[in-house]
C-alpha positions as CSV (number, residue, x, y, z in Angstrom):
1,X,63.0,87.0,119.2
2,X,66.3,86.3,117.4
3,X,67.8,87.0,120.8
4,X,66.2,84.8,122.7
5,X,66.1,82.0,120.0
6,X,70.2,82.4,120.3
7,X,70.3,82.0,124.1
8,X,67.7,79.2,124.0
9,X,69.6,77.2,121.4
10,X,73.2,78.4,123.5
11,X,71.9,76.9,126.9
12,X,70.5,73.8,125.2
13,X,74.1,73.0,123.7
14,X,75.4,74.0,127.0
15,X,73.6,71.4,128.8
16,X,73.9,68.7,126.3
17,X,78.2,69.7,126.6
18,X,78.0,69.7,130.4
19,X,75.9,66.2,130.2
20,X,78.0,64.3,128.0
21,X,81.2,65.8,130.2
22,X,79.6,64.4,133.6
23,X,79.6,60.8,131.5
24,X,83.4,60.7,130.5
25,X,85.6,58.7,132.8
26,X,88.1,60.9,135.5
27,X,90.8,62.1,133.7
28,X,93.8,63.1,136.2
29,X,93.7,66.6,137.9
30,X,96.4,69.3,137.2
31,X,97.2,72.3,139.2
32,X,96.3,75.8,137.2
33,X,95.6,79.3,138.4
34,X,92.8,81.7,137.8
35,X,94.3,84.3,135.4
36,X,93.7,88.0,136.6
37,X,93.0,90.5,134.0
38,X,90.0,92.8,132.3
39,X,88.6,91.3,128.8
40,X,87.4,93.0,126.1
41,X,85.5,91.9,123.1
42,X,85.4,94.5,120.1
43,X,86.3,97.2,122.2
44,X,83.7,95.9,124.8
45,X,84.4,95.1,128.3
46,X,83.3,91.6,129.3
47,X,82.5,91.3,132.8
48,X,81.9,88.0,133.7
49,X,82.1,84.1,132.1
50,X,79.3,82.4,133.0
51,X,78.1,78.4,132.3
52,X,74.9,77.7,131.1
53,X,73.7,77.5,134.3
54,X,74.6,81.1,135.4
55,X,77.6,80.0,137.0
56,X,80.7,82.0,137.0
57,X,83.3,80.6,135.3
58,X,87.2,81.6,135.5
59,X,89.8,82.3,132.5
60,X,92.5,79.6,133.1
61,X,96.3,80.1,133.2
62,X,97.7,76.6,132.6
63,X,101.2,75.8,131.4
64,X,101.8,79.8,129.8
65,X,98.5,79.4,128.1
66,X,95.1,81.0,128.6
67,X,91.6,79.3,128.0
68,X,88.3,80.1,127.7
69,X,84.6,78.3,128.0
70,X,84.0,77.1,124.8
71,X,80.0,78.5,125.4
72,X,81.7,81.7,126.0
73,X,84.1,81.2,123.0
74,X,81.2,80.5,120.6
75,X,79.2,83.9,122.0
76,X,82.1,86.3,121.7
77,X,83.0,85.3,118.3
78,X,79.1,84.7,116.7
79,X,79.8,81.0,116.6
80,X,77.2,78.1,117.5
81,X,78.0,75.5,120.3
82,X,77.7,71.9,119.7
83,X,78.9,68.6,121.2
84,X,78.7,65.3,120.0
85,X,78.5,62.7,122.9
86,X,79.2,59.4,120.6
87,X,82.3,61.2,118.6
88,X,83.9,63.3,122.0
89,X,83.6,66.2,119.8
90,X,82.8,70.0,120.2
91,X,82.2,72.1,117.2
92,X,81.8,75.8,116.6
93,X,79.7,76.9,113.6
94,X,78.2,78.8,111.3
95,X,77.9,83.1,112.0
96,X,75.4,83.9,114.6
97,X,74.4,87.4,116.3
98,X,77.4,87.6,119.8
99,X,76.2,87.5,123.2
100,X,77.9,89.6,125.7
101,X,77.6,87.6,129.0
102,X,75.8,89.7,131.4
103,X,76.9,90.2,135.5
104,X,74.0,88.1,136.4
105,X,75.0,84.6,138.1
106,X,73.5,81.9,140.3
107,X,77.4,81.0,142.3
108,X,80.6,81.2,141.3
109,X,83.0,78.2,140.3
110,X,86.2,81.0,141.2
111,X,88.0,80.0,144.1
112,X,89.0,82.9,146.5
113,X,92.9,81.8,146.1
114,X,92.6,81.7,142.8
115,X,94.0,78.0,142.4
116,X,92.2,75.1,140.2
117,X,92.3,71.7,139.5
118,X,91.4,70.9,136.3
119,X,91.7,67.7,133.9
120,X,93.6,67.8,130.1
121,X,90.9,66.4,127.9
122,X,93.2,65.2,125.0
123,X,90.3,63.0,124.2
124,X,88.4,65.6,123.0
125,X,88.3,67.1,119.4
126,X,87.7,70.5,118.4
127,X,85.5,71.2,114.6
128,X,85.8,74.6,113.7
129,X,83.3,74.9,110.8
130,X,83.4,71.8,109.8
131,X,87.3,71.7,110.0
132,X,89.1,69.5,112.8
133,X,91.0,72.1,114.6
134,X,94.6,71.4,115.4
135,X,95.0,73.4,118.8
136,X,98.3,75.2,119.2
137,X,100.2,77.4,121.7
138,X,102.1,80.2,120.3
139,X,105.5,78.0,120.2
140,X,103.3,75.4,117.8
141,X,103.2,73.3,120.2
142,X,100.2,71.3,120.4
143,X,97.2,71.9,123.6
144,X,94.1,70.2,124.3
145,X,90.8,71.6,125.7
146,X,90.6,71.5,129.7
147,X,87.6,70.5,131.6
148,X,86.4,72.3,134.7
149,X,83.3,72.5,136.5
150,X,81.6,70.3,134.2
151,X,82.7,73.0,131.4
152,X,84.9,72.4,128.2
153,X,87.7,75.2,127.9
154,X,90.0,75.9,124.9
155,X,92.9,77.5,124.8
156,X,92.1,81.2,123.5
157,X,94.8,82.2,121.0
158,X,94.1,78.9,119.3
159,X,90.1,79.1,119.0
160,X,90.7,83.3,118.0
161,X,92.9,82.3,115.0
162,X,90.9,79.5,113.6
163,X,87.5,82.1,113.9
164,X,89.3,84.8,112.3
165,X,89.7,86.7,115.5
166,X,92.9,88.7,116.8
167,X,93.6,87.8,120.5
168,X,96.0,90.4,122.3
169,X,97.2,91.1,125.7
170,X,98.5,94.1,127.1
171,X,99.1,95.0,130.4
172,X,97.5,97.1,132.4
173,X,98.3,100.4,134.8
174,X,97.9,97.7,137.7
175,X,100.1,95.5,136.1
176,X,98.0,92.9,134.5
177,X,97.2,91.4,131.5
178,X,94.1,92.5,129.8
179,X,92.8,90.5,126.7
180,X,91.9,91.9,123.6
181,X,89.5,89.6,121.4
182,X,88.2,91.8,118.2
183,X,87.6,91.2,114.3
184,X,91.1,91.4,112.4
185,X,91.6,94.5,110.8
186,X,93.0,95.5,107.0
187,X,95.1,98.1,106.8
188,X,92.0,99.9,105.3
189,X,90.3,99.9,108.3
190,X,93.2,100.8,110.4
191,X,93.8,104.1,108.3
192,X,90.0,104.8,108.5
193,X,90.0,104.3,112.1
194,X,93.0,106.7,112.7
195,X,91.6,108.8,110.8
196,X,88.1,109.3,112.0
197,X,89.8,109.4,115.7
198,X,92.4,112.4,114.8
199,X,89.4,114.6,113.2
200,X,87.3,114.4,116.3
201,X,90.1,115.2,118.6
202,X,91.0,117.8,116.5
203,X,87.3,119.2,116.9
204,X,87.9,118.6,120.6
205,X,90.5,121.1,120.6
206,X,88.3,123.4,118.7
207,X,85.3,122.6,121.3
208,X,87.9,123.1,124.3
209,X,89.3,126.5,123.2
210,X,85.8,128.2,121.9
211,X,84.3,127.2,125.5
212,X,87.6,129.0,127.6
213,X,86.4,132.8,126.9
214,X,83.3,131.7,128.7
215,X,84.6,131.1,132.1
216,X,85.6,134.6,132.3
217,X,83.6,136.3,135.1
218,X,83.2,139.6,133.0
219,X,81.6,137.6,130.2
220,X,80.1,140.6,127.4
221,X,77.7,139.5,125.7
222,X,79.4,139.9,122.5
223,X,82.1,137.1,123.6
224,X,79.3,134.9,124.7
225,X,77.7,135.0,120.9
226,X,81.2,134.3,119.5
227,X,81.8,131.6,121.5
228,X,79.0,129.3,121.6
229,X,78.4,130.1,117.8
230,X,82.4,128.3,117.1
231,X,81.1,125.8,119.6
232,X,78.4,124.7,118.1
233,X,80.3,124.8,115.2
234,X,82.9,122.3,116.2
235,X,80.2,119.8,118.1
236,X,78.5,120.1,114.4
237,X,81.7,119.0,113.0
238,X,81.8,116.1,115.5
239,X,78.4,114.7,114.4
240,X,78.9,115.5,111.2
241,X,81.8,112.5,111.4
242,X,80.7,109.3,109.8
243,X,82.1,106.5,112.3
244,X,84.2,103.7,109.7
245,X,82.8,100.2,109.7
246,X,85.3,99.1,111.9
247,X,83.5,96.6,114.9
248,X,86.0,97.7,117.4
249,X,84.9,101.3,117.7
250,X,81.3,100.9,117.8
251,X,80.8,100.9,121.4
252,X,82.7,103.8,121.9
253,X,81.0,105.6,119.0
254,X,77.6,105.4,120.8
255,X,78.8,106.6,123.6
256,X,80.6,109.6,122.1
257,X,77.1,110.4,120.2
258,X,75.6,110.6,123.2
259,X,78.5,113.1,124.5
260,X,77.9,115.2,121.8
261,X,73.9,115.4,122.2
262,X,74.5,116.4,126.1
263,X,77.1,118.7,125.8
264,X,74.7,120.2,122.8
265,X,72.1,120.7,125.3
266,X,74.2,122.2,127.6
267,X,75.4,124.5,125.4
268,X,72.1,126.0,124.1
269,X,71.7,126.8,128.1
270,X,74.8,128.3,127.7
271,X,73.3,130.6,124.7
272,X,70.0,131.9,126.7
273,X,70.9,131.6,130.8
274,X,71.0,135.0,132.6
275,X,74.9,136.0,131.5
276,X,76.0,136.0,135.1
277,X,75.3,132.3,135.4
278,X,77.3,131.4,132.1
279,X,80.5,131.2,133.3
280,X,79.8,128.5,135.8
281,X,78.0,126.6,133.7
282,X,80.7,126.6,131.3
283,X,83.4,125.9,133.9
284,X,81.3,123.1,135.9
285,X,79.1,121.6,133.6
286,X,80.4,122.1,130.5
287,X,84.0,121.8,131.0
288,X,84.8,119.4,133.3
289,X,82.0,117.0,132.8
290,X,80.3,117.3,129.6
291,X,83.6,117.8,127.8
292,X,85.2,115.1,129.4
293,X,82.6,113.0,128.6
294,X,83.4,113.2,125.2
295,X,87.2,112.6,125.2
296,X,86.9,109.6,127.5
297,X,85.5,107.0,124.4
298,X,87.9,108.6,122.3
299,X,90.4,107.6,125.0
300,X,88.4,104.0,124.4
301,X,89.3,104.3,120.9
302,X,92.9,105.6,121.3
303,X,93.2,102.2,123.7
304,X,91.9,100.0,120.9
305,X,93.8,101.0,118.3
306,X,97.1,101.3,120.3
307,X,97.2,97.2,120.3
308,X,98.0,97.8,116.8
309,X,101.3,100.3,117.8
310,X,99.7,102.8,114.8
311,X,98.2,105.5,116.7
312,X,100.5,109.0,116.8
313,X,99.8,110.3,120.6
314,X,101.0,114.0,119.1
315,X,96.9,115.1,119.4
316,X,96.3,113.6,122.2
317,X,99.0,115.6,124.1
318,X,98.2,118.8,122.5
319,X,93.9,118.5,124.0
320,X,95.9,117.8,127.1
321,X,98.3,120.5,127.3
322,X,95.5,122.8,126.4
323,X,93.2,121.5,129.0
């Protein structure tokens, strides 16, 4: 109900923003491009950017800067919409549960050549909790929200500091910039992180060398005892972590407790299949899918964190030179 009372209250401020838009006079056009790029939220991919009225909506490049719906602004950082028609003001407020935009549109404002014509809206203040928000680029030079297709956008970097929110970009293995939007972190938390993430790849390594002795095709019995007993051993270990209150590894930690209850199952087949049929299952299931399914959201993790330059890749390359 919470939910739902969220949306609702999002798609009403949506429509009262988009209405009060349609009204203004036509501010002159300007050329921008769509910016190409994946985008994260709290370790979280975000898929699409969507209007009130399920219409896809593009990130804007414009003059070195990137910005962002305001509606999709507010859900990402727990913020509520509003615009005031009589004042040409949007506001973001108070702390409310995030939306993660879903894939599910009604048509798409994204051109296929990825060029846009939008209109500077200097007329147009920001209120950040109550605060008029001076908007800035990263040179402190000031920026003014955008209008296109009938939807505000701010510049990102801008509305991430003023919500207490770090905004990153990295680029990819394609060459693009992904965007990073997450909850700052202390140092605390940072430390916490790292360490939670070097104690489960450390049990990894454990998990990966007690399963090897089973892909021998003359398994004894003896050996298969040894070795599932140190396995379930070390996937104990990795339940046995507690997960630090840090938002960006969330995600990932579901995931990874999921990978841990499989490959658990998996191995107690492993403890009471004929002995003949061990070694396959170790090799094919076990190995390269169940075990693999728990490194990949630690890789998740590992990519968080390494927007922070604090993560030692030294146990990383050791599960992979062991692999």
């Amino acid at each position: 109900m919470k939910r739902t009372k969220r949306i609702a209250a999002a798609m009403c401020a949506g429509a009262v923003l988009t209405s009060g838009l349609m009204a203004q006079a036509a501010n002159p056009t300007a050329d921008a491009k769509v910016w190409v790029g994946d985008l994260y939220a709290e370790g979280r991919p975000v898929p699409t950017l969507k209007s009130a009225d399920e219409v896809k909506l593009p990130v804007i490049r414009y003059q070195d800067n990137t910005y962002f719906p305001l509606r999709t602004a507010g859900e990402l950082t727990g913020k509520t919409v509003g615009w005031d028609a009589s004042t040409r003001t949007v506001s973001l407020s108070g702390t409310v549960d995030r939306i993660y935009p879903d894939s599910n549109v009604q048509s798409s404002a994204i051109p296929e050549d990825g060029n846009l014509k939008i209109q500077s809206a200097p007329e147009i203040k920001v209120v950040v909790d109550g605060k008029a928000a001076a908007l800035k680029d990263a040179n402190g030079k000031p920026v003014y929200p955008l209008i296109y297709a009938d939807s505000t956008y701010v510049p990102l970097r801008s509305i991430g500091e003023l919500t207490g929110f770090e905004v990153t970009w990295a680029k990819n293995s394609g060459g693009a910039e992904d965007i990073y939007i997450r909850t700052s972190l202390t140092d605390t938390q940072i430390q916490a992180a790292n360490a939670y993430l070097y104690a489960q790849i450390d049990h990894l390594i454990d998990l990966h060398d007690s399963t090897s002795p089973l892909i021998q095709k003359e398994l004894t019995e003896a050996t298969r005892t040894e070795s599932v007993s140190s396995m379930a051993k070390a996937l104990e270990a990795m339940e046995a972590e507690k997960c630090p209150d840090v938002p960006v590894l969330t995600e990932s930690d579901k995931l990874l407790r999921d990978a841990i209850k499989n490959a658990s199952e998996i191995m107690e087949r492993m403890r009471t299949a004929p002995l003949a049929d061990v070694p396959s299952i170790a090799s094919k299931e076990f190995r390269y899918s169940a075990e693999q399914n728990i490194y990949i959201p630690m890789i998740d993790m590992k990519m968080t964190l390494d927007q922070k330059g604090v993560i030692d890749d030294s146990k990383f390359l050791e599960y992979n030179i062991n692999r």
